[in-house]
Chimera marker file (.cmm) of the C-alpha trace (Angstrom):
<marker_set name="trace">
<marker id="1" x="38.347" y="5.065" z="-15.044" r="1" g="1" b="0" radius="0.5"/>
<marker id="2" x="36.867" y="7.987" z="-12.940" r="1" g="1" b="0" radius="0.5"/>
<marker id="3" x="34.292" y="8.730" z="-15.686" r="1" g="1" b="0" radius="0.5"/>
<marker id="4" x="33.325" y="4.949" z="-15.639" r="1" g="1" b="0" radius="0.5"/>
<marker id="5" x="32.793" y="4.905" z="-12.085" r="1" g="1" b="0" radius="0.5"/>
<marker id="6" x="30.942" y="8.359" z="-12.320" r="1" g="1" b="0" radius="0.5"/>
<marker id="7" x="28.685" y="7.165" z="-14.642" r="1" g="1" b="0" radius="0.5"/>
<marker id="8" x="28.229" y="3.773" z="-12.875" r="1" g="1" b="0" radius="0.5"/>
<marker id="9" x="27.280" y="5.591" z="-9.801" r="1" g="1" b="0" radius="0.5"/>
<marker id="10" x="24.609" y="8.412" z="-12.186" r="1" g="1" b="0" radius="0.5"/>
<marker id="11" x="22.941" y="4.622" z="-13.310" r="1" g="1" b="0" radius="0.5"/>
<marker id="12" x="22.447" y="3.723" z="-9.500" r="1" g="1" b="0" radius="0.5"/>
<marker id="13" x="19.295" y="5.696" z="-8.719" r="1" g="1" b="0" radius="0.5"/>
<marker id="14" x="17.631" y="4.771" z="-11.672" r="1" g="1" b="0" radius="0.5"/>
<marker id="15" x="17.966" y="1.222" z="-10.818" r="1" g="1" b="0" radius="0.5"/>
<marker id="16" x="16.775" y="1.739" z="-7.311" r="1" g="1" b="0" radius="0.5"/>
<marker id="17" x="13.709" y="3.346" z="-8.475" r="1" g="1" b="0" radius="0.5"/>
<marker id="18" x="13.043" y="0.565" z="-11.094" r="1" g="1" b="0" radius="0.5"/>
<marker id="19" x="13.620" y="-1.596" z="-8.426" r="1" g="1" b="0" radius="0.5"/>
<marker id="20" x="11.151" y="0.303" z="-6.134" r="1" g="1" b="0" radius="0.5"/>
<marker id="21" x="8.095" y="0.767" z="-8.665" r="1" g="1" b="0" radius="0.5"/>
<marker id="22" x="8.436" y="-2.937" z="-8.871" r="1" g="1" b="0" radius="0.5"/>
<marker id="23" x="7.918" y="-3.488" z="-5.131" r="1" g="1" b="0" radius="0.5"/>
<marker id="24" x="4.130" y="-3.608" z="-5.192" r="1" g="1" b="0" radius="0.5"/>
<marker id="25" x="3.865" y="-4.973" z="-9.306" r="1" g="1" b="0" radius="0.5"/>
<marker id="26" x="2.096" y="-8.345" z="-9.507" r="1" g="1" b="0" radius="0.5"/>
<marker id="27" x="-1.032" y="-9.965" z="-8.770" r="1" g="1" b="0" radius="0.5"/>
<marker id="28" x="-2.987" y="-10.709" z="-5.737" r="1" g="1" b="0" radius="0.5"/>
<marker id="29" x="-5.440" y="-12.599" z="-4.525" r="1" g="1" b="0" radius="0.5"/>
<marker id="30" x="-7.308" y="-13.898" z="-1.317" r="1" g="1" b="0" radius="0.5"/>
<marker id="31" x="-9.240" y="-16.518" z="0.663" r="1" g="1" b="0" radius="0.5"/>
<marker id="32" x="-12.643" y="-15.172" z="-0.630" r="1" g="1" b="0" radius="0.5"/>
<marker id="33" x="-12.390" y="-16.275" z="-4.754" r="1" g="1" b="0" radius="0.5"/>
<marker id="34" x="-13.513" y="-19.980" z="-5.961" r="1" g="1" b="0" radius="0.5"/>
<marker id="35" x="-9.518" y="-20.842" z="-6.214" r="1" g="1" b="0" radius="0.5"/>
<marker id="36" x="-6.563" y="-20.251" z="-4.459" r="1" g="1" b="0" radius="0.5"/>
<marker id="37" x="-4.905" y="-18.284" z="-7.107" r="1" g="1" b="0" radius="0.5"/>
<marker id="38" x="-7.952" y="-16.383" z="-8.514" r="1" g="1" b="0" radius="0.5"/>
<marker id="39" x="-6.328" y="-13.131" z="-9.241" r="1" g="1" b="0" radius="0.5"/>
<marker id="40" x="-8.621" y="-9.921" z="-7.362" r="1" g="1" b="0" radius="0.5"/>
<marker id="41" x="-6.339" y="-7.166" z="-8.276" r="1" g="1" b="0" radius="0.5"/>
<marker id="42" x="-3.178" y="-6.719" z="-10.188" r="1" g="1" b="0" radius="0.5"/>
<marker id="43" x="-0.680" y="-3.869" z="-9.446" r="1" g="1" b="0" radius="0.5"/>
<marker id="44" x="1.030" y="-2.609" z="-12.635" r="1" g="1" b="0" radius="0.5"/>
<marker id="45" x="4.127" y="-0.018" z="-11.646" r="1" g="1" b="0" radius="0.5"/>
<marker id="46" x="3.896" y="2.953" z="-14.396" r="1" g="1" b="0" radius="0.5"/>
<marker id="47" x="7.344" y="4.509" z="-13.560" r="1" g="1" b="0" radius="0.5"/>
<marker id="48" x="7.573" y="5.207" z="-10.015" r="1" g="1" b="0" radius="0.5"/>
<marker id="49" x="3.590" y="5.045" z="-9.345" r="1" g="1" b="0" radius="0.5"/>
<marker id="50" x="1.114" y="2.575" z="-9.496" r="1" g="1" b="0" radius="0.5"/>
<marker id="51" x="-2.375" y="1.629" z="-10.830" r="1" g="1" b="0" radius="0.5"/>
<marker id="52" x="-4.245" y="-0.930" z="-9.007" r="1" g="1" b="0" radius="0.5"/>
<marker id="53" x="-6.734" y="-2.896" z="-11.514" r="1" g="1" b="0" radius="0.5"/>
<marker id="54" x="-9.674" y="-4.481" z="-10.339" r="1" g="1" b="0" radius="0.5"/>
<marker id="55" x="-9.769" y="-8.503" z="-12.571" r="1" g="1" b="0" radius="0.5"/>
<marker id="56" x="-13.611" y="-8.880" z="-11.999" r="1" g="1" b="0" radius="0.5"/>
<marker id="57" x="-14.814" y="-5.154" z="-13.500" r="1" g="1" b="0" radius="0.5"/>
<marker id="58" x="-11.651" y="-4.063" z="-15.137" r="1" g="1" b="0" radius="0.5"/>
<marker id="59" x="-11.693" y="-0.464" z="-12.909" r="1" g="1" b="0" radius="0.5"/>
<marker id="60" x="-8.398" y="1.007" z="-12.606" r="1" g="1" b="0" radius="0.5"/>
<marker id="61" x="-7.257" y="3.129" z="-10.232" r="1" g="1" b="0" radius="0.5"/>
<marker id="62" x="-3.950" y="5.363" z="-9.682" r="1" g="1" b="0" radius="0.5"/>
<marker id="63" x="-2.513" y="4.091" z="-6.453" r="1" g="1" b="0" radius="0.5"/>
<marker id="64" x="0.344" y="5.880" z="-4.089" r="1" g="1" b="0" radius="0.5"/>
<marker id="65" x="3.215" y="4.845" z="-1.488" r="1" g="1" b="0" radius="0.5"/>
<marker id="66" x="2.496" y="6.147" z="1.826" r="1" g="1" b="0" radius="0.5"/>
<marker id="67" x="4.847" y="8.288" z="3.662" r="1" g="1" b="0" radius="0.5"/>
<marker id="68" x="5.983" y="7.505" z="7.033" r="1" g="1" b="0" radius="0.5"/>
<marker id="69" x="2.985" y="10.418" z="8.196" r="1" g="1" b="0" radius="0.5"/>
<marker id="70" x="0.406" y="8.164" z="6.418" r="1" g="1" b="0" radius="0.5"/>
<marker id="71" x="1.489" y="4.913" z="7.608" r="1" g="1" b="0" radius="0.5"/>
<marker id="72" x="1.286" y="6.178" z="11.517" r="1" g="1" b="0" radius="0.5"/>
<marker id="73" x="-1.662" y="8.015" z="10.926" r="1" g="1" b="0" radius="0.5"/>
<marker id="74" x="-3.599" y="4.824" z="9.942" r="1" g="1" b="0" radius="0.5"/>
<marker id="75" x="-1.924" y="2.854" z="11.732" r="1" g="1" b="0" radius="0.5"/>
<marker id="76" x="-3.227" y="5.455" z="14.519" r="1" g="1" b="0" radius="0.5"/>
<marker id="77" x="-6.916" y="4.589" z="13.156" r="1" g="1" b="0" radius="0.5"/>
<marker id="78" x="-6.669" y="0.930" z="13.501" r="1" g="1" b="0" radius="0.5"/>
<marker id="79" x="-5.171" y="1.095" z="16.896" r="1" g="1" b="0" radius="0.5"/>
<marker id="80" x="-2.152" y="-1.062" z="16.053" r="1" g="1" b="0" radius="0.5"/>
<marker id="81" x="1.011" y="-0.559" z="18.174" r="1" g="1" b="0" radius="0.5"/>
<marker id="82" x="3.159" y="2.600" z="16.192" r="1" g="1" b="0" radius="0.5"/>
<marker id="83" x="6.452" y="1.360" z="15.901" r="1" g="1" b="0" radius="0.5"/>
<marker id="84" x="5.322" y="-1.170" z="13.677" r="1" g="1" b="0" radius="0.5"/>
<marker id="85" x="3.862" y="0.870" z="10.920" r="1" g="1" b="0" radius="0.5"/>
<marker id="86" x="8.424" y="1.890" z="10.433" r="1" g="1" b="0" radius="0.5"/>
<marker id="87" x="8.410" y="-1.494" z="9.010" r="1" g="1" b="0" radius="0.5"/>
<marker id="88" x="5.388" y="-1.479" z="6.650" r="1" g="1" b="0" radius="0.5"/>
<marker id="89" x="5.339" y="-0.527" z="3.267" r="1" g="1" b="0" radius="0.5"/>
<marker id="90" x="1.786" y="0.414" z="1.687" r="1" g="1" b="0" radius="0.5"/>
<marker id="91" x="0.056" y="1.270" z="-1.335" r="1" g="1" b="0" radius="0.5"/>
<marker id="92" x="-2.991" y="3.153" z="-1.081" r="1" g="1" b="0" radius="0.5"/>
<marker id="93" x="-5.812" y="4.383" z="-3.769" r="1" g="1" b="0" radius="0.5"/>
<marker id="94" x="-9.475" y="5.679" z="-4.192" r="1" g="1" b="0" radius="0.5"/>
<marker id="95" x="-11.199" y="9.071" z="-1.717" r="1" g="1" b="0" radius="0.5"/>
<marker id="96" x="-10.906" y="9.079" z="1.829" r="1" g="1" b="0" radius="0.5"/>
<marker id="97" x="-13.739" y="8.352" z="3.012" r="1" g="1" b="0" radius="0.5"/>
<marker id="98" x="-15.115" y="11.977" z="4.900" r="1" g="1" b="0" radius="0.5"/>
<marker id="99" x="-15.622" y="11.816" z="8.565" r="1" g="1" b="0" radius="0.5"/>
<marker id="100" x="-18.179" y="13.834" z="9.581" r="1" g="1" b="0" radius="0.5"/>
<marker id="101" x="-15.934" y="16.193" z="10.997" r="1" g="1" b="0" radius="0.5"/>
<marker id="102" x="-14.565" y="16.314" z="7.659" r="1" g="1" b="0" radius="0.5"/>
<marker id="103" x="-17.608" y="17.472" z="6.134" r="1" g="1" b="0" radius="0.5"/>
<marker id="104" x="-18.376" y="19.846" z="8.769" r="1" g="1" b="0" radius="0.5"/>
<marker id="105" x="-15.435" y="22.030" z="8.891" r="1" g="1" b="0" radius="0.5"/>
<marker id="106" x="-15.038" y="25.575" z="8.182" r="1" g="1" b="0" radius="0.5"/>
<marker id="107" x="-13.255" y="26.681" z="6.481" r="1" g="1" b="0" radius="0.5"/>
<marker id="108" x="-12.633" y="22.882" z="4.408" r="1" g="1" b="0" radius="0.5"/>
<marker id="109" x="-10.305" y="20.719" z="5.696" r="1" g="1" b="0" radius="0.5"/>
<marker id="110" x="-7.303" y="21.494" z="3.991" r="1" g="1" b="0" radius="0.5"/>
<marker id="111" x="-5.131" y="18.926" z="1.182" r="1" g="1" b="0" radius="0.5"/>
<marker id="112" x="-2.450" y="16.894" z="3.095" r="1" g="1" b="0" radius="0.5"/>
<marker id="113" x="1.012" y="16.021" z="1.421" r="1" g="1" b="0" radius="0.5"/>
<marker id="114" x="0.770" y="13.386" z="-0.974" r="1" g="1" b="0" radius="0.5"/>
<marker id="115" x="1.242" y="10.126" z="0.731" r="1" g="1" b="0" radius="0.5"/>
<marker id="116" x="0.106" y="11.507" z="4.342" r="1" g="1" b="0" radius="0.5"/>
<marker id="117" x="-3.509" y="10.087" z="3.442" r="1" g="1" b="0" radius="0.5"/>
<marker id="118" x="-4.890" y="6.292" z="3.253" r="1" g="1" b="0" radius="0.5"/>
<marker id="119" x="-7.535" y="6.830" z="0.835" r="1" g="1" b="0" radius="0.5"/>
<marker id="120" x="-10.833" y="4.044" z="0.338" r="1" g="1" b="0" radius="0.5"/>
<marker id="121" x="-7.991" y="0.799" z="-0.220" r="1" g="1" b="0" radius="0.5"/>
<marker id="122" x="-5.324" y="0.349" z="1.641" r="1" g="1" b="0" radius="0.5"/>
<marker id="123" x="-1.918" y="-2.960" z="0.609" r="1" g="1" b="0" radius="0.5"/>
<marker id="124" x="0.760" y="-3.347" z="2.777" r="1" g="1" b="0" radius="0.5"/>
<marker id="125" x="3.534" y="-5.644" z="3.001" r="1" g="1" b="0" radius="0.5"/>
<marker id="126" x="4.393" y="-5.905" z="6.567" r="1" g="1" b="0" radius="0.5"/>
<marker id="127" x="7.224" y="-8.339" z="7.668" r="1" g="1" b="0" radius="0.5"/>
<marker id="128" x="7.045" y="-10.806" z="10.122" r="1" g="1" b="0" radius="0.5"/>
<marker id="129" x="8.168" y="-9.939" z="13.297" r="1" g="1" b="0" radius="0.5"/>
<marker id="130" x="5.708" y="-6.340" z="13.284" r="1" g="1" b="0" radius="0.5"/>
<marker id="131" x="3.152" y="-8.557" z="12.285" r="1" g="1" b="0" radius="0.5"/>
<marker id="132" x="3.374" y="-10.827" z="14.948" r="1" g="1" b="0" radius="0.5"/>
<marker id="133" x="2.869" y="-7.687" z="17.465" r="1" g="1" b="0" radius="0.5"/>
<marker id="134" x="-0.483" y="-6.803" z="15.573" r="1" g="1" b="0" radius="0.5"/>
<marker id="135" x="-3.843" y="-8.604" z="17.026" r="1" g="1" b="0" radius="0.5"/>
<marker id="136" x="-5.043" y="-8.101" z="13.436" r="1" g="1" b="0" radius="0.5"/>
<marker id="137" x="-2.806" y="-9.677" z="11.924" r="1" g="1" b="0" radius="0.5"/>
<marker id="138" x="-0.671" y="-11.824" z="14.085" r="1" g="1" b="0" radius="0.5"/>
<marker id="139" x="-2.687" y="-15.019" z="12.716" r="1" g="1" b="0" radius="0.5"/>
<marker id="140" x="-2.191" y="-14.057" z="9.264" r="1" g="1" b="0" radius="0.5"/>
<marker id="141" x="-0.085" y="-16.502" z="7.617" r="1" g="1" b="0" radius="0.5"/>
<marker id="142" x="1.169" y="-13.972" z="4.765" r="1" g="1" b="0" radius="0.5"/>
<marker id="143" x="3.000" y="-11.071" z="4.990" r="1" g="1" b="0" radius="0.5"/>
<marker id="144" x="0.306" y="-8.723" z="2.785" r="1" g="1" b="0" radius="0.5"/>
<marker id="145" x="-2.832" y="-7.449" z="4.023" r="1" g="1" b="0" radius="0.5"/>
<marker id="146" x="-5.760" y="-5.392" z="1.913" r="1" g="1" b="0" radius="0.5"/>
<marker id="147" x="-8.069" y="-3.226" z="3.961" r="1" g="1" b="0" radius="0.5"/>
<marker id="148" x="-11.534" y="-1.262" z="3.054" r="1" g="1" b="0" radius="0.5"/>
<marker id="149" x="-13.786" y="0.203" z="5.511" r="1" g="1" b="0" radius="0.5"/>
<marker id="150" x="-16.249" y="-2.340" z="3.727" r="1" g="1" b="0" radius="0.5"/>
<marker id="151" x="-13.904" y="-5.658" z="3.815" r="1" g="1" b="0" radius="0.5"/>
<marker id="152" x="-11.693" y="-4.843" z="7.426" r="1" g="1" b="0" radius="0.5"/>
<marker id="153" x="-8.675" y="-6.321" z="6.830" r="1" g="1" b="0" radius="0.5"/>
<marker id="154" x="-7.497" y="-9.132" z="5.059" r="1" g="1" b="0" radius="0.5"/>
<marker id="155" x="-4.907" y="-11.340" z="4.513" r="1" g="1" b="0" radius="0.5"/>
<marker id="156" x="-4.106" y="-11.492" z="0.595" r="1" g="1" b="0" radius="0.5"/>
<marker id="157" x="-0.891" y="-13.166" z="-1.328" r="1" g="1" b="0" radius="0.5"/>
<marker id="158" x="0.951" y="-12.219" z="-3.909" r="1" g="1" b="0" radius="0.5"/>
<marker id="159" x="0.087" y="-14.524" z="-6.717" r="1" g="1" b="0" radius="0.5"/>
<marker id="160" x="3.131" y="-13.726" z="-9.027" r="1" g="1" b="0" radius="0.5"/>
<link id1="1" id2="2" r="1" g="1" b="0" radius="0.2"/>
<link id1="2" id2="3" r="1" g="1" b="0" radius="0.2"/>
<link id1="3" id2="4" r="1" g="1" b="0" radius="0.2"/>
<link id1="4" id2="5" r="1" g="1" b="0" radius="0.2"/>
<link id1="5" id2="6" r="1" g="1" b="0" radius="0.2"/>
<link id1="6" id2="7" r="1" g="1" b="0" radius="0.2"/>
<link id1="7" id2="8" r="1" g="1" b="0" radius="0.2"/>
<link id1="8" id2="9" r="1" g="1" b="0" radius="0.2"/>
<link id1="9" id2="10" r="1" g="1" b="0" radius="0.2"/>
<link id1="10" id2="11" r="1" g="1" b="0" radius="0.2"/>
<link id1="11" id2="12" r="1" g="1" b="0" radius="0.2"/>
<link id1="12" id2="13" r="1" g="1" b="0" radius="0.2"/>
<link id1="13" id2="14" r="1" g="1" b="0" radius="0.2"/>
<link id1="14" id2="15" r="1" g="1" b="0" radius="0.2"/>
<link id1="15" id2="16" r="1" g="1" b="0" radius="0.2"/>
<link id1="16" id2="17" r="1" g="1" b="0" radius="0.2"/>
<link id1="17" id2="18" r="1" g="1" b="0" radius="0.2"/>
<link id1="18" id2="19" r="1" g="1" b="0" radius="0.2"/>
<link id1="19" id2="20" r="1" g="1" b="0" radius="0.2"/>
<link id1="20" id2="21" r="1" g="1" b="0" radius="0.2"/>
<link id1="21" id2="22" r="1" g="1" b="0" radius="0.2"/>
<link id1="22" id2="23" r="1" g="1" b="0" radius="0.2"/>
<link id1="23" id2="24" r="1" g="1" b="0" radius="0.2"/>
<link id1="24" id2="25" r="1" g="1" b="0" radius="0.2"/>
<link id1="25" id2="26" r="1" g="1" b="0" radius="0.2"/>
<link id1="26" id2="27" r="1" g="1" b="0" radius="0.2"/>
<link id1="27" id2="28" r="1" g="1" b="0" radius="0.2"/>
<link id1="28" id2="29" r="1" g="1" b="0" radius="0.2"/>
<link id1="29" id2="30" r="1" g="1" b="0" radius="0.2"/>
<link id1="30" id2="31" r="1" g="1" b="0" radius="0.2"/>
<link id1="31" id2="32" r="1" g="1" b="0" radius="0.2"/>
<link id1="32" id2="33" r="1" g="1" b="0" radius="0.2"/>
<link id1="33" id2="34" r="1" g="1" b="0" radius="0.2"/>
<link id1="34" id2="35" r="1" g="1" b="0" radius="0.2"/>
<link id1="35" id2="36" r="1" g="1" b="0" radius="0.2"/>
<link id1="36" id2="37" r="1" g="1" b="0" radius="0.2"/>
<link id1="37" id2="38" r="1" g="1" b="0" radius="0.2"/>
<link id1="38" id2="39" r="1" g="1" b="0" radius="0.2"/>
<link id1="39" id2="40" r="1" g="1" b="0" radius="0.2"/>
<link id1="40" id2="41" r="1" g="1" b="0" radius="0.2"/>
<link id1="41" id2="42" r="1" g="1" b="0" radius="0.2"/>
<link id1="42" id2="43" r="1" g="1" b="0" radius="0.2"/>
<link id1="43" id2="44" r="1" g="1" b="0" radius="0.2"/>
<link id1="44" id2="45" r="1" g="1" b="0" radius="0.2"/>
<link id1="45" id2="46" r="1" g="1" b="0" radius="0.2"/>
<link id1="46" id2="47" r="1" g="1" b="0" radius="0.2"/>
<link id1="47" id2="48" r="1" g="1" b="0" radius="0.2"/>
<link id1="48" id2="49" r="1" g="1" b="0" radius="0.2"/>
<link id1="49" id2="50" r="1" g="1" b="0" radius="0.2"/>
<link id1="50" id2="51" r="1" g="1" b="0" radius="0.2"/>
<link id1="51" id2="52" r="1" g="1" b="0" radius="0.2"/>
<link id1="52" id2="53" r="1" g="1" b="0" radius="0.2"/>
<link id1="53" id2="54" r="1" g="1" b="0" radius="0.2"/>
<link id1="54" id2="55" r="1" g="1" b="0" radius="0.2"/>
<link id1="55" id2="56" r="1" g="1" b="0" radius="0.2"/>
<link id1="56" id2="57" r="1" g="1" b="0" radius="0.2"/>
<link id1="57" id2="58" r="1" g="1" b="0" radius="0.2"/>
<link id1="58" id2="59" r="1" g="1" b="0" radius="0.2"/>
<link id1="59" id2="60" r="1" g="1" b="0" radius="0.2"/>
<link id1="60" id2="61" r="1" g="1" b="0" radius="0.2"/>
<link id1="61" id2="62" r="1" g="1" b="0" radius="0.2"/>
<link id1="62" id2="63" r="1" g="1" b="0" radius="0.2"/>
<link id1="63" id2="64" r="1" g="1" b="0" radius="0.2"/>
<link id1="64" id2="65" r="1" g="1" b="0" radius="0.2"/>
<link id1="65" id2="66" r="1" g="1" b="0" radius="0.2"/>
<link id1="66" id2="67" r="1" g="1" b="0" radius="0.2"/>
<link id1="67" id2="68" r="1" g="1" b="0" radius="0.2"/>
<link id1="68" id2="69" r="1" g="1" b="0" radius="0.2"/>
<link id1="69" id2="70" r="1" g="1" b="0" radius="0.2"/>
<link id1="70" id2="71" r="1" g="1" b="0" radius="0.2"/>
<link id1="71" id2="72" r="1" g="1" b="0" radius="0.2"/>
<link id1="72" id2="73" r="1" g="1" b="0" radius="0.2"/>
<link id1="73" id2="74" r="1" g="1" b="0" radius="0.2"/>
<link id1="74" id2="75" r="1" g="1" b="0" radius="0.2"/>
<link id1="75" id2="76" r="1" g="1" b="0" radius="0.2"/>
<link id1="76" id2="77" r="1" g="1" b="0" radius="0.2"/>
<link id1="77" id2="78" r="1" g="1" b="0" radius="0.2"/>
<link id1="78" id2="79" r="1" g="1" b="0" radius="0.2"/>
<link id1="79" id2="80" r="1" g="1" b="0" radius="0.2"/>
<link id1="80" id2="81" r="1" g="1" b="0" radius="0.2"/>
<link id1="81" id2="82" r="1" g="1" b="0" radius="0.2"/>
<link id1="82" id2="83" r="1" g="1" b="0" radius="0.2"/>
<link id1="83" id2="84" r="1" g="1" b="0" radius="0.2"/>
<link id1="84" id2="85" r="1" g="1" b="0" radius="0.2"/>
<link id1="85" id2="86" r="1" g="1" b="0" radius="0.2"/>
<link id1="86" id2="87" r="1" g="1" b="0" radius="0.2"/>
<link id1="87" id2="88" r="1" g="1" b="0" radius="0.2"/>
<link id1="88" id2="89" r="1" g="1" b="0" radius="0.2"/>
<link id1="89" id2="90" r="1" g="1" b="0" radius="0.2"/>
<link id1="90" id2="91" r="1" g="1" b="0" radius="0.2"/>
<link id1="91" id2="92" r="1" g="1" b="0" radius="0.2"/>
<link id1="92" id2="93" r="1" g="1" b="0" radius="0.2"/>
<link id1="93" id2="94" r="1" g="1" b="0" radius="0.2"/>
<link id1="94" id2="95" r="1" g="1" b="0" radius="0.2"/>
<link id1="95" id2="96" r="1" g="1" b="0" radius="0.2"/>
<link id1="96" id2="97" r="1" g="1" b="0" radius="0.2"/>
<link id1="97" id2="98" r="1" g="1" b="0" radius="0.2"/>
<link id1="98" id2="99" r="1" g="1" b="0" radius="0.2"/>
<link id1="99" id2="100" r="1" g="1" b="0" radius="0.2"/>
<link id1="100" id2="101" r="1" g="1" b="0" radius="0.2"/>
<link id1="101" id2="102" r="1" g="1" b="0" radius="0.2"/>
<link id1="102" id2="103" r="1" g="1" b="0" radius="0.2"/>
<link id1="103" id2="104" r="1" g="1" b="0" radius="0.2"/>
<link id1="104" id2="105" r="1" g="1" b="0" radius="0.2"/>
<link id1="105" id2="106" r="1" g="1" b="0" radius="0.2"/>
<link id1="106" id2="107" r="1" g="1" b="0" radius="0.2"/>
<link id1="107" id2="108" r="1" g="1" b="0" radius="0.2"/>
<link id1="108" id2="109" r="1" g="1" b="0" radius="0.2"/>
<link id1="109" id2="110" r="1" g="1" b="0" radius="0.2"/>
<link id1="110" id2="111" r="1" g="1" b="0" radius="0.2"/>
<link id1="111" id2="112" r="1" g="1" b="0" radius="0.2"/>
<link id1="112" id2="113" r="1" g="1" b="0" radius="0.2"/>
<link id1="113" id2="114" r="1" g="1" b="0" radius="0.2"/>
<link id1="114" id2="115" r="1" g="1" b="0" radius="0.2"/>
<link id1="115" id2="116" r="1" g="1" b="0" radius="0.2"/>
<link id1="116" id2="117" r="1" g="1" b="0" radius="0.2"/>
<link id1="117" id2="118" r="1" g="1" b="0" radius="0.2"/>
<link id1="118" id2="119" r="1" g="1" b="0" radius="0.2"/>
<link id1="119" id2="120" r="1" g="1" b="0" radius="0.2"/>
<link id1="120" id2="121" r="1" g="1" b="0" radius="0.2"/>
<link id1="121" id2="122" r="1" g="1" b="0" radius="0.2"/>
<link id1="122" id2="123" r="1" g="1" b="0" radius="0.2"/>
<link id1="123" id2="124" r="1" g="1" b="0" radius="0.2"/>
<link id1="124" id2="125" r="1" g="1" b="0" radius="0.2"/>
<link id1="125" id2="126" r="1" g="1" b="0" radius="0.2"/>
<link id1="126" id2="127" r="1" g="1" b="0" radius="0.2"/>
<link id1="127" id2="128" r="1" g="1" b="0" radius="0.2"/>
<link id1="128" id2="129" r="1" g="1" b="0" radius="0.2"/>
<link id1="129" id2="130" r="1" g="1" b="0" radius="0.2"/>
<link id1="130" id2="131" r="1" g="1" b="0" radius="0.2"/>
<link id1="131" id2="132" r="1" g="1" b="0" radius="0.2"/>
<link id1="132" id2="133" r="1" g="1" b="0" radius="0.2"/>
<link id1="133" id2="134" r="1" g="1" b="0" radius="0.2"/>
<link id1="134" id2="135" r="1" g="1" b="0" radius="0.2"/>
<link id1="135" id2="136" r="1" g="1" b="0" radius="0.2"/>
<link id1="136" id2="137" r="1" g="1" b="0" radius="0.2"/>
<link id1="137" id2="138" r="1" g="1" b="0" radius="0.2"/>
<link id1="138" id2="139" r="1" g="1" b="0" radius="0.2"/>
<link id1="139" id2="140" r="1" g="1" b="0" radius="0.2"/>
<link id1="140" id2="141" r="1" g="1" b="0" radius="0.2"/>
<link id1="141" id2="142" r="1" g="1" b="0" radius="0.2"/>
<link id1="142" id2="143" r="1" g="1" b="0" radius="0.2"/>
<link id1="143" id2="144" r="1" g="1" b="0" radius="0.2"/>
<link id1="144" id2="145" r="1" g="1" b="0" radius="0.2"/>
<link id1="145" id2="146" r="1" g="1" b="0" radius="0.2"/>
<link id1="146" id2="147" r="1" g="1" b="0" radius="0.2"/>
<link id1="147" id2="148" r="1" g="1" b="0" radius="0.2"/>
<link id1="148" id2="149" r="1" g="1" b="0" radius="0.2"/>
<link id1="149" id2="150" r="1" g="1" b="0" radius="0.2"/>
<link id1="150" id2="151" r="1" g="1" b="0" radius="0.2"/>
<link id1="151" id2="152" r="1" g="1" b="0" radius="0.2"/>
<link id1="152" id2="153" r="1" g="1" b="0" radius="0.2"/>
<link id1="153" id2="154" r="1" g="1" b="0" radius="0.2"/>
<link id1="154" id2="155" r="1" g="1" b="0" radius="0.2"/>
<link id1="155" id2="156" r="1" g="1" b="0" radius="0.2"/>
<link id1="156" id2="157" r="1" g="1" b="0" radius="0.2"/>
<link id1="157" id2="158" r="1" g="1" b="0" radius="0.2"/>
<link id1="158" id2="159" r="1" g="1" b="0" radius="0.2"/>
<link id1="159" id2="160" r="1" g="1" b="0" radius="0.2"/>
</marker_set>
């Protein structure tokens, strides 16, 4: 019986991370396409990381969670209210864009942790009640949001 349970509780993890990668997984879409459930990007999980896939050119790109330190840190940029980024969970993908600070430094500015930086695309699922204490997004109706220094943000749904 105490081997069962031990390897019950070894299976656990495995099922939390399966469960995790699958988070983000799915289609999305938004209020910009000819139809309501045009699909714009689909997230495929490929073990406990993502790839974000563009429907209208095909381009994929390797996506990331981020960390707690990323989260505040954009949050941070878009002037949102910081104890609401605790509640959001984000994918991000593509380069940082380079301030011009960035460019100028010396020496480089150096790598940050993986998941500390919001790269060019930024998905977050942010629940309801932090949502409602964001200007940005209180008068989104869904509880995603895609942002690009190009687009701002927007409100996108998960198609399936």
């Amino acid at each position: 019986m105490r081997r069962l349970l031990l390897l019950a509780l070894s299976a656990c993890p495995a099922i939390v991370i399966a469960g995790d990668a699958d988070r983000f997984a799915g289609d999305y879409g938004h209020d910009a396409t000819a139809t309501a459930d045009e699909v714009v990007w689909t997230v495929v999980a490929v073990g406990d990381q993502w790839r974000i896939v563009r429907t209208a050119d095909g381009e994929a790109q390797a996506a990331h969670r981020l960390q707690a330190r990323g989260r505040a840190t954009f949050w941070d940029r878009m002037g949102w209210p910081a104890d609401t980024a605790t509640d959001a969970d984000c994918l991000s993908w593509g380069e940082k864009p380079a301030s011009l600070a960035d460019l100028l430094a010396e020496p480089p500015t150096s790598a940050t942790a993986p998941g500390d930086e919001a790269g060019l695309g930024v998905l977050c699922h942010v629940p309801p009640a932090s949502r409602a204490r964001i200007d940005w997004l209180a008068s989104h109706a869904g509880e995603w949001f895609y942002y690009d220094p190009v687009a701002g943000v927007m409100d996108v749904r998960r198609l399936r």
